[in-house]
C-alpha positions in Angstrom: -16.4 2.0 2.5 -14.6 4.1 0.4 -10.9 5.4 0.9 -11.6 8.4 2.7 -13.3 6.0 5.5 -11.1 3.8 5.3 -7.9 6.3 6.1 -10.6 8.0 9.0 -11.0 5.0 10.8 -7.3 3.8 10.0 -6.0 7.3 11.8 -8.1 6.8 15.0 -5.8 3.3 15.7 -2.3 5.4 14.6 -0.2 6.1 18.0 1.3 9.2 16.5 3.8 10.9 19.2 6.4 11.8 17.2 8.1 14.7 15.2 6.9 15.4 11.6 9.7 14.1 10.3 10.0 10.9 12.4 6.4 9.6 11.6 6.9 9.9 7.9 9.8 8.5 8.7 8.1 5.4 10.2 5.6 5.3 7.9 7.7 5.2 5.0 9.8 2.3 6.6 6.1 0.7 7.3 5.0 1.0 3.9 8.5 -0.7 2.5 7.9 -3.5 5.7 4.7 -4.7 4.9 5.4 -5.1 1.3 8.6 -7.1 2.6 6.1 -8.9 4.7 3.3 -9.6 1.7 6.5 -10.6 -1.0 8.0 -13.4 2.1 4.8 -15.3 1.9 4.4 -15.0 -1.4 7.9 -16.7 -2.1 6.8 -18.7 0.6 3.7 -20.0 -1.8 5.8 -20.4 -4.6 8.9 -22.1 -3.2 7.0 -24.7 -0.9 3.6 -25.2 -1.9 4.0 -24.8 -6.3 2.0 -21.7 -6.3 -1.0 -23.3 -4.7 -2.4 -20.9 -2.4 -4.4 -22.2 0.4 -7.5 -20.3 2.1 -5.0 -19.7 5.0 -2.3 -18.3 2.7 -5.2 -16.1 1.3 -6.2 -15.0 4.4 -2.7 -14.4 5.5 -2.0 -12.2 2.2 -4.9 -10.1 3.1 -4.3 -9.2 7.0 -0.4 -8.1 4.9 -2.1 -6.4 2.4 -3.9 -4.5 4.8 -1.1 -3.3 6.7 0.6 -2.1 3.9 -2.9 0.0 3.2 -3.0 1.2 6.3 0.6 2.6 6.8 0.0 4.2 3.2 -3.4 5.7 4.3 -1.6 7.4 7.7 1.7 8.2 5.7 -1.0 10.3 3.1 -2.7 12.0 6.0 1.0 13.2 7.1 1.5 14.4 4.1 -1.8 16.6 3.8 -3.3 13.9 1.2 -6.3 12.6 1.1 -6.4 8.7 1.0 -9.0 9.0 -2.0 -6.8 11.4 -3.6 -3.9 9.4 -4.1 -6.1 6.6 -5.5 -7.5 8.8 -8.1 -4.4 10.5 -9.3 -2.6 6.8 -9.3 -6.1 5.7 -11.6 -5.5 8.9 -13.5 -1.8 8.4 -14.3 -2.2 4.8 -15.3 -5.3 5.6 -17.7 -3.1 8.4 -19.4 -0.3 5.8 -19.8 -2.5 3.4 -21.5 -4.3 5.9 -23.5 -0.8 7.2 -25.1 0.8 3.4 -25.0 3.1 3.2 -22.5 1.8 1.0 -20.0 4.7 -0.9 -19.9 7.9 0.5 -20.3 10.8 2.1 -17.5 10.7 5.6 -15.0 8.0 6.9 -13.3 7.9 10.1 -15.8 6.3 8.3 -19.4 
Protein backbone atom coordinates (compact mmCIF):
# COMPACT_ATOMS: atom_id res chain seq x y z
CA UNK A 1 0.00 0.00 0.00
CA UNK A 2 1.60 3.01 -0.41
CA UNK A 3 0.69 6.47 1.27
CA UNK A 4 -1.53 7.74 -1.09
CA UNK A 5 -3.77 4.49 -0.38
CA UNK A 6 -3.32 4.52 2.67
CA UNK A 7 -4.69 8.35 3.31
CA UNK A 8 -7.71 7.17 0.47
CA UNK A 9 -8.95 4.59 2.46
CA UNK A 10 -8.13 6.45 5.78
CA UNK A 11 -10.49 9.47 4.45
CA UNK A 12 -13.52 7.08 3.63
CA UNK A 13 -13.65 6.28 7.76
CA UNK A 14 -13.11 10.36 8.70
CA UNK A 15 -16.71 11.80 9.97
CA UNK A 16 -15.90 15.24 8.69
CA UNK A 17 -18.96 17.75 9.56
CA UNK A 18 -17.25 20.48 10.59
CA UNK A 19 -15.82 23.99 9.54
CA UNK A 20 -12.44 24.25 7.84
CA UNK A 21 -11.06 25.55 10.60
CA UNK A 22 -12.56 23.22 13.29
CA UNK A 23 -11.36 19.83 11.55
CA UNK A 24 -7.79 21.04 11.34
CA UNK A 25 -8.50 22.01 14.45
CA UNK A 26 -9.30 18.43 15.59
CA UNK A 27 -6.88 16.90 13.68
CA UNK A 28 -4.15 18.79 14.96
CA UNK A 29 -5.32 18.09 18.60
CA UNK A 30 -5.51 14.18 17.19
CA UNK A 31 -2.13 14.22 15.88
CA UNK A 32 -0.69 15.69 19.43
CA UNK A 33 -3.23 12.87 21.28
CA UNK A 34 -2.14 9.92 19.81
CA UNK A 35 1.49 10.73 20.18
CA UNK A 36 0.41 11.37 23.97
CA UNK A 37 -1.19 8.06 23.68
CA UNK A 38 2.02 6.07 21.95
CA UNK A 39 4.70 8.06 24.68
CA UNK A 40 2.04 6.69 27.90
CA UNK A 41 2.76 3.19 27.00
CA UNK A 42 5.98 3.62 26.22
CA UNK A 43 6.76 5.03 29.86
CA UNK A 44 4.51 2.49 30.67
CA UNK A 45 7.24 -0.25 29.22
CA UNK A 46 10.03 1.39 30.67
CA UNK A 47 8.81 2.22 34.17
CA UNK A 48 7.07 -1.31 34.90
CA UNK A 49 8.35 -3.89 32.78
CA UNK A 50 12.53 -2.65 32.39
CA UNK A 51 12.11 -1.90 28.78
CA UNK A 52 10.94 -5.37 27.89
CA UNK A 53 8.29 -5.12 25.44
CA UNK A 54 5.95 -7.86 25.27
CA UNK A 55 4.05 -8.97 21.87
CA UNK A 56 0.95 -7.34 23.51
CA UNK A 57 2.87 -4.05 24.14
CA UNK A 58 4.00 -4.34 20.52
CA UNK A 59 0.77 -4.74 19.29
CA UNK A 60 -0.65 -2.08 21.44
CA UNK A 61 2.23 0.44 20.04
CA UNK A 62 1.13 -0.32 16.58
CA UNK A 63 -2.90 0.14 16.76
CA UNK A 64 -1.23 3.95 18.61
CA UNK A 65 1.00 4.35 15.99
CA UNK A 66 -1.62 4.02 13.54
CA UNK A 67 -3.83 6.47 14.90
CA UNK A 68 -1.35 8.94 15.00
CA UNK A 69 -0.94 8.04 10.98
CA UNK A 70 -4.23 8.26 10.33
CA UNK A 71 -5.08 11.77 11.91
CA UNK A 72 -1.81 12.98 10.00
CA UNK A 73 -3.03 11.45 6.71
CA UNK A 74 -6.70 13.31 7.11
CA UNK A 75 -5.09 16.54 8.63
CA UNK A 76 -2.75 16.50 5.04
CA UNK A 77 -5.89 16.01 2.91
CA UNK A 78 -7.34 19.26 4.77
CA UNK A 79 -4.57 20.90 4.03
CA UNK A 80 -4.56 20.09 0.13
CA UNK A 81 -1.41 17.69 0.70
CA UNK A 82 -0.93 14.66 -0.47
CA UNK A 83 -0.14 11.91 2.17
CA UNK A 84 2.87 10.78 -0.16
CA UNK A 85 3.85 14.24 -0.48
CA UNK A 86 4.57 14.92 2.95
CA UNK A 87 6.57 11.70 3.27
CA UNK A 88 8.80 12.65 0.49
CA UNK A 89 9.53 16.25 1.33
CA UNK A 90 10.08 14.93 5.14
CA UNK A 91 12.75 12.03 3.31
CA UNK A 92 14.03 14.93 1.27
CA UNK A 93 14.70 17.37 4.19
CA UNK A 94 16.32 14.81 6.33
CA UNK A 95 18.73 13.53 3.37
CA UNK A 96 19.79 17.28 2.81
CA UNK A 97 20.46 17.59 6.52
CA UNK A 98 22.67 14.60 6.51
CA UNK A 99 24.33 15.36 3.31
CA UNK A 100 25.44 19.04 4.69
CA UNK A 101 25.97 17.56 8.49
CA UNK A 102 23.42 18.62 10.46
CA UNK A 103 21.51 15.80 11.33
CA UNK A 104 21.59 16.50 14.72
CA UNK A 105 21.55 19.73 16.00
CA UNK A 106 18.44 22.48 17.14
CA UNK A 107 15.31 24.43 14.92
CA UNK A 108 13.55 23.15 12.16
CA UNK A 109 15.46 25.67 9.68
CA UNK A 110 19.35 23.87 9.44
Amino acid sequence: MTFDEYQKQALTTAVNTYDPLTAKTIWAMGVAGEAGEVVEKWKKIIAYKDGVVSAEDRDDLAKELGDVVWYIAVMAHDLGLSLEDVMQRNVEKLKSRQVRGVIKGKGDNR
